[in-house]
N, CA and C atoms as a LAMMPS dump frame, in Angstrom:
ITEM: TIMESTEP
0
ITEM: NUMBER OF ATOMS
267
ITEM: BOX BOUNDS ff ff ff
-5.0000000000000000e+02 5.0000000000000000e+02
-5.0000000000000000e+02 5.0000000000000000e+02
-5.0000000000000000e+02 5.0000000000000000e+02
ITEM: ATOMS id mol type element x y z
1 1 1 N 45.709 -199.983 462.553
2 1 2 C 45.532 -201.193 463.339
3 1 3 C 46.816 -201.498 464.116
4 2 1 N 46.68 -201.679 465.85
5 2 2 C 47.783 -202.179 466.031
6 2 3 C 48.386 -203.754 466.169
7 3 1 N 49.41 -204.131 466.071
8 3 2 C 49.983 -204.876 466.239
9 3 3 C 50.274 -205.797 467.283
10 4 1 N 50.728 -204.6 468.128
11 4 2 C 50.518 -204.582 469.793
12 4 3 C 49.603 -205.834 470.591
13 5 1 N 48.471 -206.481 470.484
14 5 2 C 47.733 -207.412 470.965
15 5 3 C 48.716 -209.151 470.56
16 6 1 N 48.603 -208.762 469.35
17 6 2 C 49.17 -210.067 468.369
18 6 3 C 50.712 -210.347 468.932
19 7 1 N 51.194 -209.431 468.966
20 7 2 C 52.812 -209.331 469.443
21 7 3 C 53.05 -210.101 470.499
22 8 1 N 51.946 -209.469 471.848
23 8 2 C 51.903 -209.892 472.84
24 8 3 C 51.738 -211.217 473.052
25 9 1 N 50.431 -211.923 472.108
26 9 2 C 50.076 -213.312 472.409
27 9 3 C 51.175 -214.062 471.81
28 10 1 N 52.042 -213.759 470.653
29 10 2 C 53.249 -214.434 470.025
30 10 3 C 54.039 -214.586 470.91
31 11 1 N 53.98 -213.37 471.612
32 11 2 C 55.331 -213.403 472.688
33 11 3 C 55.302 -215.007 473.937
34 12 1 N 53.762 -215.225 473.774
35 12 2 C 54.097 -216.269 474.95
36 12 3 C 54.117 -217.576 474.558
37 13 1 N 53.994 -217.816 473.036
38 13 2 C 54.655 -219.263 472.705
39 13 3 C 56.193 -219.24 472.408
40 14 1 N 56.672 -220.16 472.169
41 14 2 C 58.096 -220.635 471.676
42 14 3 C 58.323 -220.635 470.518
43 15 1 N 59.778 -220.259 469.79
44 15 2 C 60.27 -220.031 468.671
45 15 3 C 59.889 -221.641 468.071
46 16 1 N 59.596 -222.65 468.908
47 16 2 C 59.588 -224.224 468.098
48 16 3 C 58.041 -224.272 468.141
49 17 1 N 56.775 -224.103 468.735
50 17 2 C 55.432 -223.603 468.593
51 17 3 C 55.093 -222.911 467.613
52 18 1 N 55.405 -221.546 466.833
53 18 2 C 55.694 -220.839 466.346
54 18 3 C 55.516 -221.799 464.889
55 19 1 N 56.698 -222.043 464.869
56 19 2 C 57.563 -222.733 463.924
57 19 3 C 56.5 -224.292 463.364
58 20 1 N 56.071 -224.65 464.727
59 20 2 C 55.197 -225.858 464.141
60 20 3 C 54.166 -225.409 463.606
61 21 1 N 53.242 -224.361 463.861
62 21 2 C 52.506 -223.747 463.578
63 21 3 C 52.079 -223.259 462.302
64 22 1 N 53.434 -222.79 461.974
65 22 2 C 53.437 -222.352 460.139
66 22 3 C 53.487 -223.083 459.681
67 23 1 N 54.078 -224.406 460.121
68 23 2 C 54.325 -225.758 459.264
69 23 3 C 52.737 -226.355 459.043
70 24 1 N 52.167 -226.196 459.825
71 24 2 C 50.483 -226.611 459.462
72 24 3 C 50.162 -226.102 458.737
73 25 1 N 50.415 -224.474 458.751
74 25 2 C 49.502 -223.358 458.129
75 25 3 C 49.788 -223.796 456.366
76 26 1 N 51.142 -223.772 456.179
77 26 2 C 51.593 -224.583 455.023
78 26 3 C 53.076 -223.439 454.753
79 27 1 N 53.232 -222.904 455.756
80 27 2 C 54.444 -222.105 455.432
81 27 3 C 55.56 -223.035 454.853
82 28 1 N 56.192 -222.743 454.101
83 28 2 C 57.603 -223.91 453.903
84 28 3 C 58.437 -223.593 454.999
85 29 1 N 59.389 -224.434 455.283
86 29 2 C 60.407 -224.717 456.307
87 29 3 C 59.846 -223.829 458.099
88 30 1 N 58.628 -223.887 457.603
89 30 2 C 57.914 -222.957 458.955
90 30 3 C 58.056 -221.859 459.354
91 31 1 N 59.347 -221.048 458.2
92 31 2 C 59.346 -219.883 458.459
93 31 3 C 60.418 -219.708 458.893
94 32 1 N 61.323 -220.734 458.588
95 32 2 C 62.858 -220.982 459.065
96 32 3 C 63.499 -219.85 458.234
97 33 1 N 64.433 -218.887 458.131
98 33 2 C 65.486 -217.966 457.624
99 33 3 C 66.997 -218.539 457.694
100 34 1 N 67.147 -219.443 456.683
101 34 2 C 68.719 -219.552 457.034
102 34 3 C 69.496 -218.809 457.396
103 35 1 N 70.664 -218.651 458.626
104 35 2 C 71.652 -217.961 458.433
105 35 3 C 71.189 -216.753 459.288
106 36 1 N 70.088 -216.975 459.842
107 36 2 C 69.591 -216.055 460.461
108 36 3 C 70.237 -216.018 462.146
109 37 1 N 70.921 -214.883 463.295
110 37 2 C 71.238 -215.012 464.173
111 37 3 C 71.495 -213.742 464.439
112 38 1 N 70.54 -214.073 466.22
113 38 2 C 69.942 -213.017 467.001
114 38 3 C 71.713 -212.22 467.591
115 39 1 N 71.971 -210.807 467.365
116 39 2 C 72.913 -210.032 467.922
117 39 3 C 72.448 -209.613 468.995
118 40 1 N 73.259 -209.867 470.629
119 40 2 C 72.792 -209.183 471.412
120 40 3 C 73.834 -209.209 472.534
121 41 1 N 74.014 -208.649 473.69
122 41 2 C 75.022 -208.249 474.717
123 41 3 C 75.071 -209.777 474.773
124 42 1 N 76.536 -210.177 475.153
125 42 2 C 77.45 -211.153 475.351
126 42 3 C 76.819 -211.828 476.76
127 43 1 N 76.246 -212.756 476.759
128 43 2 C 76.332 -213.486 478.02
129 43 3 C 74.152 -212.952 478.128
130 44 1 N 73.602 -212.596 477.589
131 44 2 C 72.221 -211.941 477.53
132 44 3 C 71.034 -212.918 477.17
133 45 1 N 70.73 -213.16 478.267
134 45 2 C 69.162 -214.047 477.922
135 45 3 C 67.907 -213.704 477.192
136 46 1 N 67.88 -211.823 476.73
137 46 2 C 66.706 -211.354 476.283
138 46 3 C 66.484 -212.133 475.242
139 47 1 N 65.009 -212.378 474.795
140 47 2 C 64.41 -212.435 474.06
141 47 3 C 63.655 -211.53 473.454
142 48 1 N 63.347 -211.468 471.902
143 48 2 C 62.714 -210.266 471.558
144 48 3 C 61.374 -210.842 470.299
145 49 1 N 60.194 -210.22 470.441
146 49 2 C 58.966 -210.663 469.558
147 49 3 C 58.522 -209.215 468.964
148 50 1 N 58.376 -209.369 467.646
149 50 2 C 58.073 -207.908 466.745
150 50 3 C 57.474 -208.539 465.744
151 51 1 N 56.923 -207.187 465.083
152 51 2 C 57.095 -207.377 463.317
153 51 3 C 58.597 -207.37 462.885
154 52 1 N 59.06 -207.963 461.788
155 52 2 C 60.486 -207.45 461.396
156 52 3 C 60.196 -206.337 460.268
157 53 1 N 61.193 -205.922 460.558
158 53 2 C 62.018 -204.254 459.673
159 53 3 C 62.941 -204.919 458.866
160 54 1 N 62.956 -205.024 457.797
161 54 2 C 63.688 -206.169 457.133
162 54 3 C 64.538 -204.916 456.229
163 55 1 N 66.225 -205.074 456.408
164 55 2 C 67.075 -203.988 455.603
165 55 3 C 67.709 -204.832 454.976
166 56 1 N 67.512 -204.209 453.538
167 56 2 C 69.113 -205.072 452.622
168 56 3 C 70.132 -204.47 452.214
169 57 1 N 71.199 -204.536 453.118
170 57 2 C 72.511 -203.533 452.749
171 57 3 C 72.811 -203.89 451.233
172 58 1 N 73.942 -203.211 450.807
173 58 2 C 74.189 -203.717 449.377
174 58 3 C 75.232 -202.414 449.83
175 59 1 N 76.291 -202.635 448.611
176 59 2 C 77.664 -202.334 448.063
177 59 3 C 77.397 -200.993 448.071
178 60 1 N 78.53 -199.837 448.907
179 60 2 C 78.212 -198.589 448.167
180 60 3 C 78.324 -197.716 446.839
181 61 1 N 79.156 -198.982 446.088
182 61 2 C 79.443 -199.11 444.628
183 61 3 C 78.211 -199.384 443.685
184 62 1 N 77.21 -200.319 444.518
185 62 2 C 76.225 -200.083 443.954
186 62 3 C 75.224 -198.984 443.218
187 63 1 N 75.176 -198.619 442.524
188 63 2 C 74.742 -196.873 441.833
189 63 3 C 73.37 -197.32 441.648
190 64 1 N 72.115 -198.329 441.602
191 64 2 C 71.382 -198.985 440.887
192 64 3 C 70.483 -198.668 442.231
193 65 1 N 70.866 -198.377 443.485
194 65 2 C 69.904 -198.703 445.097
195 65 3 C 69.346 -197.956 445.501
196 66 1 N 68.612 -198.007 445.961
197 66 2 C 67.448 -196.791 446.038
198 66 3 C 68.664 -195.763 447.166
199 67 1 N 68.52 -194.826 447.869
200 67 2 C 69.34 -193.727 448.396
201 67 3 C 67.752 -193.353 449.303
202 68 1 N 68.419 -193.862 450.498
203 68 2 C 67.387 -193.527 452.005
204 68 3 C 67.678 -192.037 452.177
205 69 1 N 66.29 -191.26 452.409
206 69 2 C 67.013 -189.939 452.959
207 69 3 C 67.724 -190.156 454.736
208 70 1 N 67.087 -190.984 455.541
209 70 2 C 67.974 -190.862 456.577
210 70 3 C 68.209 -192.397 457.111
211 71 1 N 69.015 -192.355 458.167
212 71 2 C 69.737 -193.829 458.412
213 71 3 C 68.62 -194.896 458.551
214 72 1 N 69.009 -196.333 458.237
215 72 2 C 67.673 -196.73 458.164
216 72 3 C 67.272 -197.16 460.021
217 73 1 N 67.913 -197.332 460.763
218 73 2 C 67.733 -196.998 462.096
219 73 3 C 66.577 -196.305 462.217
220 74 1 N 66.872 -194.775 461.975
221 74 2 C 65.779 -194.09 461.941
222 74 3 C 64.268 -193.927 461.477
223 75 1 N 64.594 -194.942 460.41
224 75 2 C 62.704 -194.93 459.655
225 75 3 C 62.318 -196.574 460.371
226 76 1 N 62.961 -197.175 460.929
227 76 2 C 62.278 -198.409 461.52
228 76 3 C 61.077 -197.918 462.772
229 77 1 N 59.931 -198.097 462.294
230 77 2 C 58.557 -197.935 463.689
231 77 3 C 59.886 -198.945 464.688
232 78 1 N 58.358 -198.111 465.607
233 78 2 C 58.632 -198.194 467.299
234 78 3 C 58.085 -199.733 467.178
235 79 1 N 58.929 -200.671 467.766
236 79 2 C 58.669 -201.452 468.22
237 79 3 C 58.894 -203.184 467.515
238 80 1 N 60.132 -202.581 466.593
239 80 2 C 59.881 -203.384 465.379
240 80 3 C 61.307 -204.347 465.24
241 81 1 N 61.584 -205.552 465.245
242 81 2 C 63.271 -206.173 465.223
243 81 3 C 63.265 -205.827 463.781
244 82 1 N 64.856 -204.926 463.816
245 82 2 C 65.458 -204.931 462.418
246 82 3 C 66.204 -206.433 461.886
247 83 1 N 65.802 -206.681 461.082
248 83 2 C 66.392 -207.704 460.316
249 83 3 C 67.426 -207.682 459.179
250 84 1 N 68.585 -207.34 459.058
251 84 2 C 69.708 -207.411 458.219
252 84 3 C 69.82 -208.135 457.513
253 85 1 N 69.942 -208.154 455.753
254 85 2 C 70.555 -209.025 455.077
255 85 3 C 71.87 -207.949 454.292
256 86 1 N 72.618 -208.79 454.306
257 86 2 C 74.647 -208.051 454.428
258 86 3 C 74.886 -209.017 453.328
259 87 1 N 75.484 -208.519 452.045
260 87 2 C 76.64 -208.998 451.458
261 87 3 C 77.019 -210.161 451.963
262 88 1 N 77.556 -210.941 451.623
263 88 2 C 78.144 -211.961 452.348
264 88 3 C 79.802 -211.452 452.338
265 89 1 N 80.853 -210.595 451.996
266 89 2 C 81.623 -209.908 452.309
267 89 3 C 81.74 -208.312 452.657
């Protein structure tokens, strides 16, 4: 099934539409992600609408983490915002 249709129609409301939206649906905080913030070229108006690719770095000291065979760059589908959660150091 693709995605692709849904993406599109998301794409033409607003991150605060969106947001009110889940708040009906009964999402908590509407789907708010604390701490969450978009990386992109300096001075850049893009906007971007996906599924998220959601990665959780962790410590390479960590011995306990699963071991990706390749970068996770690489196993994210076409078409998808990666979402980072980092250590907080």
């Amino acid at each position: 099934m693709s995605l692709e249709p849904l993406v599109q129609q998301l794409s033409e409301f607003s991150t605060c539409e969106v947001s009110d939206a889940l708040i009906k649906l009964g999402s908590p905080n509407g789907g708010h992600i604390p701490d969450i913030q978009l990386v992109s070229p300096s001075g850049s108006s893009q906007t971007i609408c996906g599924p998220a690719y959601t990665v959780q770095m962790v410590f390479s000291s960590d011995t306990s983490a699963p071991k990706l065979s390749s970068h996770f760059v690489d196993t994210a589908p076409a078409g998808t915002v990666i979402v980072i959660n980092a250590p907080p150091s």
